[in-house]
N, C-alpha and C positions, 0 to 999 in steps of 0.2 A: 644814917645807915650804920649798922653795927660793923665792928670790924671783925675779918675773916683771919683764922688760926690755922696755920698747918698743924692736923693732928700728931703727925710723926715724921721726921725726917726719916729720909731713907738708905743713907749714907753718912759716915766717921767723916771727920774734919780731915783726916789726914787723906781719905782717897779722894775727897772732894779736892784738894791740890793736886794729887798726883793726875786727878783724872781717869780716875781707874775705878774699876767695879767693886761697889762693897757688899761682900756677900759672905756667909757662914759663921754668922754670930753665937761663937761656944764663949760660956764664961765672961761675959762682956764685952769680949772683943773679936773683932772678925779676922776672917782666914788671912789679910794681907798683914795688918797689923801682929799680930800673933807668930805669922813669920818674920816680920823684922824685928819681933820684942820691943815695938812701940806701945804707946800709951795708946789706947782706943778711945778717944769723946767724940762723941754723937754732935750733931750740931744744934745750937738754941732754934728755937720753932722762932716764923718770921711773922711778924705780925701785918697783915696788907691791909687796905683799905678797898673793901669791895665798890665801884663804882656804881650810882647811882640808876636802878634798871628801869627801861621807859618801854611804858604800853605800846600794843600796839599801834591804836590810833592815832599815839603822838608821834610815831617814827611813819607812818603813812604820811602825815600832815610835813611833816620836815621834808622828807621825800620829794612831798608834792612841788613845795616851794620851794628847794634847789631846783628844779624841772625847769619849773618858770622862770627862776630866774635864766636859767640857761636859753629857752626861750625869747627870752626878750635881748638876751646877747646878737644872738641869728638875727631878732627881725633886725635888729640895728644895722647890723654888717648887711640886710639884703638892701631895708634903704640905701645905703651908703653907697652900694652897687649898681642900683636902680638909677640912681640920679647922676653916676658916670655913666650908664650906657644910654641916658634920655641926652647927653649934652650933641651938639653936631660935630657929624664925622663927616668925614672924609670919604669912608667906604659905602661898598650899596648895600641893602637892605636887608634884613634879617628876619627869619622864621619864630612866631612867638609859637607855635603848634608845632612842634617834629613830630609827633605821631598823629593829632589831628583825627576829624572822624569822618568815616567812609564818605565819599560824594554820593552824589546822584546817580553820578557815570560809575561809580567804583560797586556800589551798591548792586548795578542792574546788571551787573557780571554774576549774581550768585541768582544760575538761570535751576532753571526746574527739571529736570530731565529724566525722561519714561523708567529710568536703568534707577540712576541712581544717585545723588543729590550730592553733589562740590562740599568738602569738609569746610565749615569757615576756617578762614584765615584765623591761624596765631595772633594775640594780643599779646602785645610786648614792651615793654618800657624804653624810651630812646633819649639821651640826653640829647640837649642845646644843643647844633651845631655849634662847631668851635670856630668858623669865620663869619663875623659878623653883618647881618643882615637886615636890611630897612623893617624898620618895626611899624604894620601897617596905622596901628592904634598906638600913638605915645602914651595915651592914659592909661593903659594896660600892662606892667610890670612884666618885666620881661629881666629873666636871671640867664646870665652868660655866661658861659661854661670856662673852666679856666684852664681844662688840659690841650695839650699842643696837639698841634698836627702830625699821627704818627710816620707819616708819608716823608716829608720833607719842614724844611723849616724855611716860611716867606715871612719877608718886612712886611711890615703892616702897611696895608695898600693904602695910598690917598688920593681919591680921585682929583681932580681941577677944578677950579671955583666954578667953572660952567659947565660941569657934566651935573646928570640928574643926582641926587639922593633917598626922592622920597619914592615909596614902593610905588603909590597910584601912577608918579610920571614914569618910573621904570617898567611899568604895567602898559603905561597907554604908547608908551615907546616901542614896546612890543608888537603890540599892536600896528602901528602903522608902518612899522618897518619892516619887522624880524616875522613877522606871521606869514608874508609871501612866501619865506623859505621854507616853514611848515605847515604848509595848508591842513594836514591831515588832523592838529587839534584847534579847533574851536572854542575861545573864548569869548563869551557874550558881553556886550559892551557897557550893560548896566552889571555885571561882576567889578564887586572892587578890590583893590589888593588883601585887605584883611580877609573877606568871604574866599578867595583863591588859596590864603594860605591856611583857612583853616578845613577848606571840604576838600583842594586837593593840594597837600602840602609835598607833595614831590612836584607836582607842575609846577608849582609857584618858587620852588628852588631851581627848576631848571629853566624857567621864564627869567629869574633874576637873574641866571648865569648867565643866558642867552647877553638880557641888554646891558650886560655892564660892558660892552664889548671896549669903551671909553678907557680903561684899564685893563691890561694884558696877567697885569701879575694880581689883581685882583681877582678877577676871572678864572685864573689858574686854579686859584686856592676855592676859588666857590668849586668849581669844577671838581675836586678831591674832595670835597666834602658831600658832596652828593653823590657821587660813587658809592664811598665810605656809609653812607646813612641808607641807601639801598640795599647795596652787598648785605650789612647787617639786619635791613627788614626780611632780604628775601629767605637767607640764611635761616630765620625764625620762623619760616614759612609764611610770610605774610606774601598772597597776590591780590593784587587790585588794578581797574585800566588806569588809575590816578598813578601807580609806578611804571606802566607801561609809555601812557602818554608822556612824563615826566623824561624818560629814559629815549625818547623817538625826538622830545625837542632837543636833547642833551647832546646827542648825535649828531644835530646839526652842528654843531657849532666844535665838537672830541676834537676831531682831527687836524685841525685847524692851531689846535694851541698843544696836542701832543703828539706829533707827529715823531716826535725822539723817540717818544716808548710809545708807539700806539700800538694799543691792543684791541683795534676796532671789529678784527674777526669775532672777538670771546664775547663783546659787549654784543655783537648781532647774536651771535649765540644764546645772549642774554632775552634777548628781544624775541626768538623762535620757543620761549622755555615759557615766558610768559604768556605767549599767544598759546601755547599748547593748554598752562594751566587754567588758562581762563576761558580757554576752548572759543575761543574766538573763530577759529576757523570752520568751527560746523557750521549748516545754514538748519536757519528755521526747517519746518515737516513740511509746510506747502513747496517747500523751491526745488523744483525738475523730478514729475515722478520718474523718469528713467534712474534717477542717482538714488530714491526712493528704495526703486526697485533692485538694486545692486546694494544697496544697503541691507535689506529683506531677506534675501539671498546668502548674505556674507551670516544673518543671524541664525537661519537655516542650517548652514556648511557648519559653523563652529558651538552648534547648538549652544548658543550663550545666550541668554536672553538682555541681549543690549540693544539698545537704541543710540545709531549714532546721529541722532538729530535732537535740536533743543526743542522744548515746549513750550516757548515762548520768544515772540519776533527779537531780532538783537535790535540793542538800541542805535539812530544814527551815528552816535560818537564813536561806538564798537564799528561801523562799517567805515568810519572815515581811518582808523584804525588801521582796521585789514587793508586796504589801499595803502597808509601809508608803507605798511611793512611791504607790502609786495616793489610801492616806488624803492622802497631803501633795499632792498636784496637784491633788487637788478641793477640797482646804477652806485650801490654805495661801495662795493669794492668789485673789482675784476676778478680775483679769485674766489670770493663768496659768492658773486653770481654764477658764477658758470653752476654748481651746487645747489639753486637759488630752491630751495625747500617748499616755496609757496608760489605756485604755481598758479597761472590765468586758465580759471577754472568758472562752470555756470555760476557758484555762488559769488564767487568775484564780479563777473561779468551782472549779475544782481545788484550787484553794491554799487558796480560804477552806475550804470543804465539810472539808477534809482535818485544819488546823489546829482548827477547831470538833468535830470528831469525835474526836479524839486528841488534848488539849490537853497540853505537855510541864510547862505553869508554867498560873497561874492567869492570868496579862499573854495568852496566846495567845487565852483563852475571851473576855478584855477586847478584844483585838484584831479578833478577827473580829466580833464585835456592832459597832466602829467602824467598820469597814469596810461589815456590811449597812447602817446608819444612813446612812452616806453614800453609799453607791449607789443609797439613793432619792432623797436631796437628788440625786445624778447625772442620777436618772431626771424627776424634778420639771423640772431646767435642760432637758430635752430635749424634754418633753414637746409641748410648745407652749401652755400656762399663762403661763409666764413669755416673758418677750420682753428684746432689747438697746434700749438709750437709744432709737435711731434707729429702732425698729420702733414704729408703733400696735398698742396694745389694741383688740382687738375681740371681744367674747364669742359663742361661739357654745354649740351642742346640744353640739360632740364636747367643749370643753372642759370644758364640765361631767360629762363621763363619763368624762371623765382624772381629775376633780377627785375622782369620789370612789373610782377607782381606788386613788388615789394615797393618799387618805385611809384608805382599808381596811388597803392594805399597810403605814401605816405605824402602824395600830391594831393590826396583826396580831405588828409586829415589838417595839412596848410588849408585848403579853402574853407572846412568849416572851424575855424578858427572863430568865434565870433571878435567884435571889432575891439572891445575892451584889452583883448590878447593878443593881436597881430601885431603888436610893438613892443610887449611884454617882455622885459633886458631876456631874462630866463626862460624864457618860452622858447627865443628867439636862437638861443645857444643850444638848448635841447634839439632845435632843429636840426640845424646845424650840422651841429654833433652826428647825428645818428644820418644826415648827409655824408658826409665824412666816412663814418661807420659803415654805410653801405658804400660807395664808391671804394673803399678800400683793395675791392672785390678787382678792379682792374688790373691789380700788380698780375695776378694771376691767370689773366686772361691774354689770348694769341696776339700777337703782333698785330697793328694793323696794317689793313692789306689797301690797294691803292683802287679798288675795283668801290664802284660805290654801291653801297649796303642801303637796307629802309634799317638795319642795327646800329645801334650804337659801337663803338668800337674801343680798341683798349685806349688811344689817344684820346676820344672824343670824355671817356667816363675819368680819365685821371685830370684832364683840363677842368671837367666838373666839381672833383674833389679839389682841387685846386682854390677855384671860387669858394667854393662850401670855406673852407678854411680861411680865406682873406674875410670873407662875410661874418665868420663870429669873430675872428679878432677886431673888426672895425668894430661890430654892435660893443664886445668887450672894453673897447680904448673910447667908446664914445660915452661910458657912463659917467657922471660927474662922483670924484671920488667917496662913495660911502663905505666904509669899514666894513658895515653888517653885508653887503653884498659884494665888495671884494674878495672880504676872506670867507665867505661862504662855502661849503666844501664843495659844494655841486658846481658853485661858477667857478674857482679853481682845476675840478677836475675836465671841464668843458675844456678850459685853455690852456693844460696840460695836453688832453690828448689831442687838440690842432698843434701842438710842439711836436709831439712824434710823428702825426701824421706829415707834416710839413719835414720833418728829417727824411721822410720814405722822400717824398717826394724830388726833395733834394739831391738825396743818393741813389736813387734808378739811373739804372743805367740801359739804352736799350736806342735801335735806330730808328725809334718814331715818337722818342721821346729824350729831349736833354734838361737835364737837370739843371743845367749852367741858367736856361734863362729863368728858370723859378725867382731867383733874386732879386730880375727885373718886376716881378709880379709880389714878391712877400721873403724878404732874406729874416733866417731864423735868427740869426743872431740880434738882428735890430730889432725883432718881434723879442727875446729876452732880454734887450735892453732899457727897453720901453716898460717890460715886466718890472724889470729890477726897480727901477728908478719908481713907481710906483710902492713898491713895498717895502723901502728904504724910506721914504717918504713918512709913508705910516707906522714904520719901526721907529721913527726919531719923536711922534707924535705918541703912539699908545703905547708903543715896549717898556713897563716902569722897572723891571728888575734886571741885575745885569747877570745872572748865570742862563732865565728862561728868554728867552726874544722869540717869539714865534714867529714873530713879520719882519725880522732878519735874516731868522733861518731860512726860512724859506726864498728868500731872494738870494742867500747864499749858495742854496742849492740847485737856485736856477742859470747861478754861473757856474757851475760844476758841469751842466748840461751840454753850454755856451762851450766851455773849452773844451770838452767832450768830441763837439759835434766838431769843430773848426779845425780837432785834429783827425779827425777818420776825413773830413771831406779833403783835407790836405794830403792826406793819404790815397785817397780814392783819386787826385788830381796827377799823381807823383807815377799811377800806374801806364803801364801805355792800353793805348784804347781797344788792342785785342781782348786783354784783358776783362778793363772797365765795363764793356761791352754784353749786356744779358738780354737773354731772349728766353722766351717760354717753351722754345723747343730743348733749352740747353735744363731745366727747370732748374735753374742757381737762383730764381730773385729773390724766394725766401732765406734760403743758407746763404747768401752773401751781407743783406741786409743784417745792420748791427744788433745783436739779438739783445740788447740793452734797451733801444729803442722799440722793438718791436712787444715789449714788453713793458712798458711804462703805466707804473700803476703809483700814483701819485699815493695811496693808501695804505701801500706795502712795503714795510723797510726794508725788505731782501734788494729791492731795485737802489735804494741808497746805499746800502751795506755795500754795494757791489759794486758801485759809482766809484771809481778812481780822485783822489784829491786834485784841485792846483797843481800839486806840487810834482804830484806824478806824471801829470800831461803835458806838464813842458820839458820833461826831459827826451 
């Protein structure tokens, strides 16, 4: 290649040192020079060597093959990757699909409708979860994401040489255990883990959370990562029933392991946003011309031309759905029900009648009996029996014709129990329960009188509630310890609320009723002793991290209760019995009762926040 000449310098030798600008060449030498009466030399021209200039197809070709080579760095490093996360862990199993493609169930949500047609959902790109999860297909290369958890930071869980690992036994573990709890979704029994996580990849994250229940601090961390991967679909606007159903199992199980921070109101909230968008709660055009017709009517008044009915029947998964949401808004928190947004309505009452008639799985027959069980407790909260904090009790003629309305129906709904269910742990507790629930009704009824009645009376209904509550703590202490249905949130809150009702019981005071002998028949503090010693039990078995223990906390806070109670009833024993002494005529039963207990909501941290320590109660 020839070499290259600078045709001219452009600067004296002397400003090139100084650094300085050479300009105004008179007479040979320029303006700076000329003022110092220095010599002015130009500089000798440099001779370079111009470098060697390449086409363009040759610098493509270079291009190309630095690429590859870079290429083939990656695939190394993903091998290298692949063949540590195929080796056996410890942990349960993992999602090769986070984004994964619409299901069946997910698909038959984008319904047809006279007005106007649901936008599809956002498509959006979703990394790896970042806690590791049973990979259904080991042959299938599966890349692990390597940023941390932004939430908190957990050890890496290891499960026990004899808990499950592989997704299909954590799948059919599911199955035979964890699916009682949530009848509302339906997995078919030829689905295998791979096909769950790829058509609906939130269910099958909130299925793996569900059955790691074997590991506490594993679970934790699945749990945070499934939030985290929904929050961010939904955000993108992605809705499908494969997030909803994913989000109904997940629920079972929130409460249970964060009861510290639980923010289970926002997450139902989460759950009423989804059903809206997915419009689950409209019915088909044939179901009740009256609602037809008041639909019709509403299009009329607001001359809009909308149709609020779908065009096409929902599918059975969508109605085992809406059931499920209606059981979780009435019995999942005490303050979110009273609120309870989704109401027993003709198309509900569709869904159940339909799934009870035609059961697909044995969970649907279990399903709908949960759902009549708790449309009476629905119907009990409405009646006017029951009352809020701030309303007075005051007995009249109509409520005692509620009472035994209410009493018939729910005699009615024990007999047609069929046989499969009449021994059912959870069937049995719900009974119970909403036994309980209604008897409650006696604090606030008149004294009884000595003259003999065909009524019931305040004695004869509190000795009732009584039994009721001896009756689900036995069914409770008579299960043989399983995890997945100890710490269940529903059999939890069952045996929570016979603790408070059992404190009422306790602490009345009144001349045709003594609390003293309640102890002979069911003393609370031996009923939370018995609690404890169960969930200490299981704390020293699944708790694996030492900041989270959920099944310590919780047995921690059931002595909180324990010293709680043993100092108001010491209290209550210290007073003299004019005092002690309540009657309906004086109406103190409500305002005297410990308004801590009357308010026990195992789901709401204001009742712990507010809960005195140890430390405070023995002073």
């Amino acid at each position: 290649m020839a070499e290259y000449v600078n045709p001219r310098a452009q600067a004296c030798q002397n400003c090139v040192k100084a650094k300085a600008k050479c300009y105004g060449h008179t007479n040979g030498r320029c303006e700076r020079c000329n003022r110092l009466s220095k010599e002015c030399v130009m500089q000798a021209p440099v001779v370079r060597k111009r470098k060697a200039g390449k086409s363009t197809h040759q610098a493509q070709a270079e291009r190309i093959a630095e690429l590859e080579a870079r290429l083939d760095s990656l695939v190394s490093v993903l091998d290298t990757s692949q063949c540590s996360s195929l080796r056996p862990r410890g942990a349960s199993p993992v999602l090769t699909n986070s984004t994964g493609t619409p299901s069946d169930n997910a698909s038959s949500t984008s319904h047809v409708f006279h007005a106007q047609q649901a936008p599809e959902a956002t498509q959006a790109y979703y990394t790896t979860p970042t806690i590791p999860l049973p990979i259904p297909h080991p042959s299938v290369a599966a890349v692990e994401d390597c940023h941390e958890l932004e939430s908190t930071s957990l050890p890496p869980a290891t499960a026990p040489a004899e808990t499950p690992t592989d997704p299909d036994e954590l799948l059919n573990d599911f199955r035979q255990n964890l699916a009682r709890v949530v009848p509302f979704v339906l997995i078919p029994a030829h689905v295998t883990a791979a096909t769950l996580s790829r058509e609906n990849p939130f269910l099958y994250q909130a299925v793996i959370f569900g059955a790691s229940y074997y590991d506490s601090a594993h679970q934790v961390a699945l749990g945070q990562e499934f939030v985290k991967h929904l929050t961010e679909q939904i955000y993108l606007g992605k809705r499908t029933l494969d997030m909803l159903q994913g989000l109904l199992v997940y629920l079972s199980w929130y409460n249970a392991l964060f009861e510290g921070r639980s923010h289970f109101n926002i997450l139902l909230g989460l759950v009423l946003s989804l059903v809206v968008d997915l419009h689950l709660y409209l019915p088909a055009a044939g179901i009740e011309n009256h609602e037809k017709f008041l639909d019709e009517m509403k299009v009329i008044i607001s001359c809009n031309q909308v149709n609020w009915r779908r065009g096409i029947e929902p599918s059975r998964a969508e109605k085992r759905i809406i059931l499920g949401c209606f059981y979780l808004f009435s019995s999942g928190s005490w303050q979110f029900s009273r609120l309870n947004p989704i109401q027993w309505c003709p198309y509900i009452q569709h869904c159940h009648e339909e799934i009870l008639s035609t059961p697909e799985h044995e969970n649907d027959t279990y399903l709908a009996h949960l759902c009549a069980i708790q449309r009476i407790s629905e119907d009990t909260r409405h009646s006017g029996i029951r009352r809020f904090p701030s309303q007075p009790r005051t007995w009249s003629a109509a409520m005692g014709v509620q009472f035994k309305l209410l009493m018939s129906e729910l005699q009615r709904f024990k007999a047609s129990l069929p046989r499969s269910l009449q021994h059912d742990v959870i069937m049995l507790m719900h009974y119970h329960s909403l036994e309980m629930y209604l008897f409650e009704v006696s604090f606030s009824m008149p004294p009884t009188t000595l003259a003999h009645t065909p009524t019931l009376q305040r004695a004869d209904i509190m000795l009732m509630c009584l039994k009721a509550v001896r009756s689900l703590s036995d069914v409770f202490f008579s299960i043989d310890f399983k995890p997945y249905l100890h710490f269940c949130p529903w059999v939890k809150e069952q045996i929570c609320f016979a603790m408070m009702t059992l404190s009422q019981l306790s602490l009345f005071r009144a001349d045709d009723w003594d609390g003293s002998n309640v102890e002979s028949w069911l003393d609370l503090p031996t009923l939370i002793d018995r609690l404890v010693r169960v969930m200490e039990d299981a704390s020293a078995k699944y708790d694996k991290m030492e900041d989270i223990k959920p099944w310590l906390q919780f047995s921690r806070r059931m002595r909180q209760v324990k010293v709680r109670f043993e100092f108001l009833l010491a209290s209550e024993k210290t007073l003299p019995d004019s005092t002690r002494c309540l009657t309906q005529d004086q109406n103190e039963t409500t305002a005297t009762l410990p308004s801590f207990l009357d308010q026990f909501d195992l789901f709401d941290d204001e009742f712990w926040q507010s809960l005195p320590n140890d430390a405070v109660m023995m002073q």
